[in-house]
C-alpha positions, 0 to 999 in steps of 0.5 A: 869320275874315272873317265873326268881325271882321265879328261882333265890329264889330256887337256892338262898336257895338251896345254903344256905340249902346246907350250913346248912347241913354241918355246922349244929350240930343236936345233940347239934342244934348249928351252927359251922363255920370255915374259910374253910366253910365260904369260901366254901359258899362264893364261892358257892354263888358268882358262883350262883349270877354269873351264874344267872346274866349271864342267865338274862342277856342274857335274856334280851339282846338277845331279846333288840339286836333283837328289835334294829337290827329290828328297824335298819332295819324299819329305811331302809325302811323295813317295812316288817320286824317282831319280833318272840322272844321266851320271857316273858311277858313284851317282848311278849307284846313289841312284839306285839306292834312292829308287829302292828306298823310294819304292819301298817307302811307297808300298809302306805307305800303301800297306799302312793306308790299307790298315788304317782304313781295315781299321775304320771299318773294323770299328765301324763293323764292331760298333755296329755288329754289338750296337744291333743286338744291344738296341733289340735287348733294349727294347724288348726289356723295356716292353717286359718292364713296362708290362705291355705284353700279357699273354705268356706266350709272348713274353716267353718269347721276348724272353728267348729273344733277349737270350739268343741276342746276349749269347750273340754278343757274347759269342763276338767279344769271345771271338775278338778276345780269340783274335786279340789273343792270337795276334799277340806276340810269343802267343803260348802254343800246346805243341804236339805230335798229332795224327792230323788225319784222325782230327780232321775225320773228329771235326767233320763228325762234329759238323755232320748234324748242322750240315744235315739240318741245312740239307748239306751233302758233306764229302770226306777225303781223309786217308786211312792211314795214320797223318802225324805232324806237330801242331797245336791240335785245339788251334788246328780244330778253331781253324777248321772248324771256322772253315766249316762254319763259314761254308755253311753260313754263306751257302743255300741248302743243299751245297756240297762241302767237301774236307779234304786232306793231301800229304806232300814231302815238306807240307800237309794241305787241309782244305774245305771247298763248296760249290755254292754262291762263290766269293766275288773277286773284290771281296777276294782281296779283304775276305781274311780282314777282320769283320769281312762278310762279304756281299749280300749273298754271303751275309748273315747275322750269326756270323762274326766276320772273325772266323776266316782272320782267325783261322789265317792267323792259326795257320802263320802261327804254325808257319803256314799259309791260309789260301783262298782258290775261287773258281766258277763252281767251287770255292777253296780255302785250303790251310798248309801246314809246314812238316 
C-alpha cells in the first residue's frame, strides 16, 4: 500500500510540474494563468484522480471479491479451499492467515470424519460382540427349558456353555465400563513411587502358566537393580497385562514374548515384542481404536477389541505414549513413561 501512496505523489506532481511548465514566465519568473489553462490542468488532474482510484479500486476489490467467494465456498463445507493473490502486504498477510485457518479447518474435518466413522464401527462391533454370545445363551436356555436334552451330560454341558458366554459378556461391559472410565476428564489416579522394575518381573510371573499352556517361550529383560518412578502401579498392571494378553491371543503356539524394560535420562520404556503372525500395515493405523481385532490371523472370540485402547489410554493418563513398531519378524508395543 506503500509503494500506491508513493505512485499517486509521483503522478500527482508530475501533473503540476506539467502545469508550471506552460504557465510559467522564466524570463519575468511570474506565474500567468488564464481560463483556458486553468481548465487545461483541472482537466488533467480530474483524469489523474479518476484513473488512480479506478487502479486502487481494483486493487482492492479484486482480492476482497476472492477472499469473499473463498469463504463462501469454506461456508459449503470446502475446506480444501486456498487464496493465492498477487497483492501487497496487508493482503499477503490476510492471505496467510486464511490458508492457515483453512488448513486447519480441513484436518479438523478429517479427524472428525475419522471419529465419526470409529464410532459407527464401534457400534456396530459392540452390537455385535454382546448380540453373539446373547443369542447362543438363548438358545441353549430354550432347549434346557423345553427339556430336549435328557441325557445329563449334555445338559451339563449346555450349562457350562451358557456360563463361559455370560462371563464373556460380562468381561466386555466391565472392559467398556474400564475404557469409559479412563477417557473421563480429571479420572482419580492412586499415584505412588514404585519400583517399576519389581512390578514388571510380578506381571510376568502372573503370565507365565497361560504362556506355557499355549507352549510359549517367555523372555524376561528387566534389570536387577531397583526401577523407581511414580505412577499409578494398578493402571501400569491393566496396561501391561493387556499387552500380554493381546500377544498371547493373536499369536500360534510356540511365539516367543519377550518383556522388557529400558531406563533413560528423562523416560522409562516398557515393551512387550513377539515374533508371530505381525500386524499388517492397514491395521497399523485403527489397531489403538476401540474393538479393533485385526485380520483373521488375528481374530479371536475372547478378545474384547478394548485391551490395546485402554492400555494407550493408561499410558496419556501418565503423560505417556503407547507405540506400536511392526517389523518383519517381531511385533513391539512399547509403553513410555515420562520420569
Amino acid at each position: 500500500m506503500f509503494k500506491t501512496y508513493v505512485l499517486f505523489a509521483v503522478s500527482l506532481g508530475a501533473v503540476i510540474l506539467t502545469f508550471l511548465a506552460f504557465v510559467l514566465d522564466m524570463d519575468n519568473r511570474t506565474i500567468e494563468v488564464n481560463l483556458l489553462q486553468l481548465l487545461l490542468f483541472l482537466g488533467v488532474f480530474t483524469a489523474s484522480s479518476l484513473l488512480y482510484s479506478l487502479w486502487t479500486a481494483k486493487r482492492i476489490t479484486g482480492p476482497l471479491e476472492q477472499i469473499a467467494s473463498a469463504i463462501r465456498r469454506m461456508e459449503e463445507g470446502k475446506y480444501s479451499e486456498r487464496l493465492n493473490i498477487a497483492a501487497g502486504y496487508e493482503f499477503s498477510v490476510i492471505q496467510q492467515r486464511f490458508n492457515d485457518m483453512a488448513e486447519s479447518l480441513e484436518r479438523s474435518e478429517a479427524e472428525n470424519r475419522r471419529l465419526q466413522e470409529s464410532k459407527r464401527r464401534m457400534l456396530a462391533d459392540l452390537s455385535h460382540d454382546l448380540k453373539t454370545p446373547i443369542t447362543t445363551i438363548q438358545g441353549y436356555a430354550k432347549a434346557l427349558e423345553l427339556g430336549i436334552l435328557e441325557n445329563e451330560g449334555e445338559k451339563k454341558r449346555f450349562l457350562q456353555l451358557i456360563s463361559n458366554k455370560a462371563t464373556h459378556v460380562t468381561a466386555l461391559i466391565d472392559q467398556i465400563f474400564n475404557l469409559a472410565k479412563l477417557d473421563r476428564p480429571g479420572y482419580p489416579m492412586a499415584m505412588e513411587l514404585v519400583d517399576v522394575a519389581e512390578l514388571l518381573r510380578e506381571i510376568a510371573a502372573d503370565f507365565y502358566e497361560p504362556l506355557e499352556a499355549k507352549s510359549f517361550q517367555l523372555e524376561v529383560e528387566i534389570p536387577a537393580e531397583e526401577v523407581m518412578a511414580k505412577c499409578d502401579p494398578n493402571l501400569i498392571r491393566r496396561a501391561v497385562s493387556n499387552l500380554l494378553s493381546n500377544a498371547l491371543q493373536h499369536n500360534p503356539p510356540g511365539t516367543q514374548v519377550t518383556v522388557q524394560l529400558t531406563e533413560s535420562e528423562r523416560c522409562l520404556s516398557l515393551a512387550v515384542a513377539d515374533n508371530g503372525v505381525g500386524i499388517s500395515d492397514e491395521l497399523k493405523k485403527t489397531i489403538f481404536d476401540p474393538f479393533v481385532r485385526g485380520d483373521a490371523a488375528r481374530r479371536e472370540e475372547g478378545s474384547s477389541g478394548l485391551g490395546l485402547a485402554i492400555a494407550r489410554q493408561i499410558a496419556e493418563l501418565h503423560g505417556g505414549e503407547l507405540h506400536l513398531y511392526n517389523t518383519p519378524g517381531l511385533t513391539t508395543f512399547e509403553l513410555m513413561l515420562r520420569i
